[in-house]
N, C-alpha and C positions, 0 to 999 in steps of 0.2 A: 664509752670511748676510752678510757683510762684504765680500764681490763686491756680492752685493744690495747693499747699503747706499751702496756707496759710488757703485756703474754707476748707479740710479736712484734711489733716496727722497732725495741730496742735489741732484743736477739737478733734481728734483721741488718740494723747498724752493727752490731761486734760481730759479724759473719763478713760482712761485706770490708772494715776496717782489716780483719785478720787477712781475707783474698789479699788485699793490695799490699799489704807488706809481706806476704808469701811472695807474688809478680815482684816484688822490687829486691828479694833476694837471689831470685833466680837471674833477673837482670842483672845485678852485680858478678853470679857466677859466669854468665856467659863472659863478660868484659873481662872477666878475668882468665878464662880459657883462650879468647882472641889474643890475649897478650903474649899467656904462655906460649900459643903455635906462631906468634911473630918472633918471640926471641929463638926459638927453637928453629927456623927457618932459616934466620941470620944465621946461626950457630952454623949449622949445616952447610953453607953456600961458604964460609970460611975457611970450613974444614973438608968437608966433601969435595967441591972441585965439578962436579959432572951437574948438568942439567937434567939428565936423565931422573936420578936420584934426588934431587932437589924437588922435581915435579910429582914423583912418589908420597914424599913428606908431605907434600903441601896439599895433596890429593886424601890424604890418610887425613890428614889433621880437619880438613873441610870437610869430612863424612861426620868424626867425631863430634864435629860443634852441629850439624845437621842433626844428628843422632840427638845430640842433648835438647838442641831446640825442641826436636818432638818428640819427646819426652817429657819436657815440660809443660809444652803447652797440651798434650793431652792429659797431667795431669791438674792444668789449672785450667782446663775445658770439663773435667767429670767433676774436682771440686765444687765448679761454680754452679754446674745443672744439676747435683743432686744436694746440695745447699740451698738452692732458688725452688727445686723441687719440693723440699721440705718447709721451706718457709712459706710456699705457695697453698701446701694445701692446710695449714696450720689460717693460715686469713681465710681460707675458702671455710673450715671447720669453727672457726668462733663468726663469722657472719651468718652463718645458719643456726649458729645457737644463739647468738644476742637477740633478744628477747625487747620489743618496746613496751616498755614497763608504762609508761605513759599512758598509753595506747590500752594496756589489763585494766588500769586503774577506773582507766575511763568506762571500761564493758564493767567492769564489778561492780561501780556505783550506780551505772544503767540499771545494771539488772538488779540491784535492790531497792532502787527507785518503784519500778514497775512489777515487783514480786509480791503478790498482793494476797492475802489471808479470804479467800473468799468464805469459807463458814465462819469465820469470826465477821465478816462484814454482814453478810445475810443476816447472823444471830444481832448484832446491833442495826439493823435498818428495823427487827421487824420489835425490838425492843421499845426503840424509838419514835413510833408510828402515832400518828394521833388521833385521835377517836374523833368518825367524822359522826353528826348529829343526825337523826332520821328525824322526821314529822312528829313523832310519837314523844321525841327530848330522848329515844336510848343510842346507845353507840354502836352501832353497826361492826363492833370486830370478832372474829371469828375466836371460839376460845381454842384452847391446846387442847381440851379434851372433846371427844365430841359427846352430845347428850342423845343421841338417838334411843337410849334406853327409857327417858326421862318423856319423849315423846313418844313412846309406845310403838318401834318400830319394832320389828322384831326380826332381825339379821339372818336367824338361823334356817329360815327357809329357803335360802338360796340353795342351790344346788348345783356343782360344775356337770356342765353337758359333759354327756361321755358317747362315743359311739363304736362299734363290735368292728372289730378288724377280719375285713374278708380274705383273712389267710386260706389259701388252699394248702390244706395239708400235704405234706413231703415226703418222702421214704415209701417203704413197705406198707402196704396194711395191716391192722395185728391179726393174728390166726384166729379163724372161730371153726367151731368146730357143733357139728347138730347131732345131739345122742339118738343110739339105733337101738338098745335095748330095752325088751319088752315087757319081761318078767322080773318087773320090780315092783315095789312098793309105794314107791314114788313115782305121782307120774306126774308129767308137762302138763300146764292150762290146759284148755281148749283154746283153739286158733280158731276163730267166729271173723265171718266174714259179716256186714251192714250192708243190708238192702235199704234202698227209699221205694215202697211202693206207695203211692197217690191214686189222684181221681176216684177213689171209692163213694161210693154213696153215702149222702149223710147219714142216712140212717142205720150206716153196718156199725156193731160193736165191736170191741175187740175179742170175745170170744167167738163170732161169726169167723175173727178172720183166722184165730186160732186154729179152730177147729178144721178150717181150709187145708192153713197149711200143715199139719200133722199129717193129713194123709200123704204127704211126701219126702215130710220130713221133721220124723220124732220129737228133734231136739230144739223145733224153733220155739221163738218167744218173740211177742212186737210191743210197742207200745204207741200209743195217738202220738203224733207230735199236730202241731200248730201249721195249720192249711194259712195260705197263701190269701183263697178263697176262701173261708169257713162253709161261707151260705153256699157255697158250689159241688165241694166235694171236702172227703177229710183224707187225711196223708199219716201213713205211718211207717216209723223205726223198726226193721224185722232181722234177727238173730237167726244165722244158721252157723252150723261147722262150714270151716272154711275150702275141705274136699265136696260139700254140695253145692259150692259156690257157682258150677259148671250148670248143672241142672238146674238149678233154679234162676238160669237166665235163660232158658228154652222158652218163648213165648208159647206155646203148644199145653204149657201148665197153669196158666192164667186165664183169669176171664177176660172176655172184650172189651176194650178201649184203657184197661188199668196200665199205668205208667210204672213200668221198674226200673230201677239202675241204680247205681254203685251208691252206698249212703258217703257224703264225707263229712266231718266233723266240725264242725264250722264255731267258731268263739262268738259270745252275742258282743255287741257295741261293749257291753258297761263291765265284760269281762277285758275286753282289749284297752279300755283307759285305767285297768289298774295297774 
């Protein structure tokens, strides 16, 4: 209030004292112009003689003090509105900066009343704790290190699940390309196509079935696999190139009731849980 007082309400009073003894000189000059156009009308009506002329003078002279009055008072009309306008926004401009100091003082003690160390409190609540007793007379508190080593656990078995991301591949395909040359020195595998043929007799060997299938096709080779039924029939794994693959699905090359078709590759149980 004393910033106030001092920044504007006393500028405010030497502003306002200075207006009114401006008005009270301009008053004095008008009173003094009134007198000058009274002696000067006397004068004139002495020496002039005419009314004509007389009303002339008095008509001039009465514009003149019109003229000064406004004059005056428009400039002690913009005096006063852009001195009241300045002192105006001068209170408008320190009332939006006074600050209630009171009022901070009060939020700043708040706020470190209620500013509160939480890891320094946790750290001493759990410093400070006191050991509750079990049955046994020991103290039930957990220590800072754990001892799972000490009881023979053994952590490192754990493993984070992971599982294959079904991206469908993007873009182009890469280019492959399947060589046509004959007469070389290197040549390609063999491309063998896997028959499953079944239902054979227990009692055929695998040379029995050898011997079969050579007459059709040179380069086959089978072996037993493991029947279904043992005691019914036996089943085997049979090797051909993959261009006789056609022919040796013709039923018309097999004996009656034997079962052929495609072999496929199958993992046993104890191969899939590794």
């Amino acid at each position: 209030m004393t910033t106030l007082t001092k920044n504007v309400i006393v500028p405010l009073k030497n502003e306002i004292q200075k207006l009114t003894k401006e008005n009270t000189l301009l008053s004095e000059e008008v009173k003094l112009l009134k007198n000058i156009v009274s002696s000067s009308s006397q004068s004139q009506d002495v020496a002039g003689g005419t009314k004509e002329s007389q009303n002339k003078i008095k008509n001039k002279k009465h514009q003149q003090i019109k003229t000064s009055h406004r004059k005056a008072e428009e400039t002690n009309t913009n005096t006063n509105g852009n001195d009241l306008t300045h002192t105006m926004e001068k209170i408008e401009y320190q009332e939006k900066t006074n600050i209630n100091y009171a009022s901070a003082m009060e939020k700043i003690e708040y706020q470190e009343k209620t500013n509160i160390n939480y890891a320094s409190a946790v750290k001493d609540n759990i410093n400070n704790k006191t050991a509750h007793s079990t049955e046994d007379g020991s103290n039930n508190i957990i220590p800072e290190q754990s001892d799972y080593k000490e009881r023979g656990e053994d952590r490192q078995e754990w493993k984070t699940v992971k599982s294959k991301s079904n991206r469908k591949r993007s873009g182009k395909p890469l280019p492959t390309v399947v060589g046509a040359q004959t007469n070389c020195t290197v040549k390609a595998s063999a491309r063998n196509a896997y028959l499953f043929v079944s239902r054979i007799a227990t009692n055929t060997q695998k040379e029995d079935l050898l011997n079969f299938l050579r007459t059709q096709f040179p380069e086959a080779d089978c072996e037993e696999i493991t029947s279904r039924y043992p005691d019914k029939y036996k089943s085997f794994k049979v090797t051909i190139h993959l261009e006789n693959y056609e022919a040796a699905m013709n039923p018309d090359i097999w004996p009656r009731d034997v079962l052929v078709t495609r072999f496929f590759h199958r993992r046993s149980r104890a191969q899939n849980n590794t």
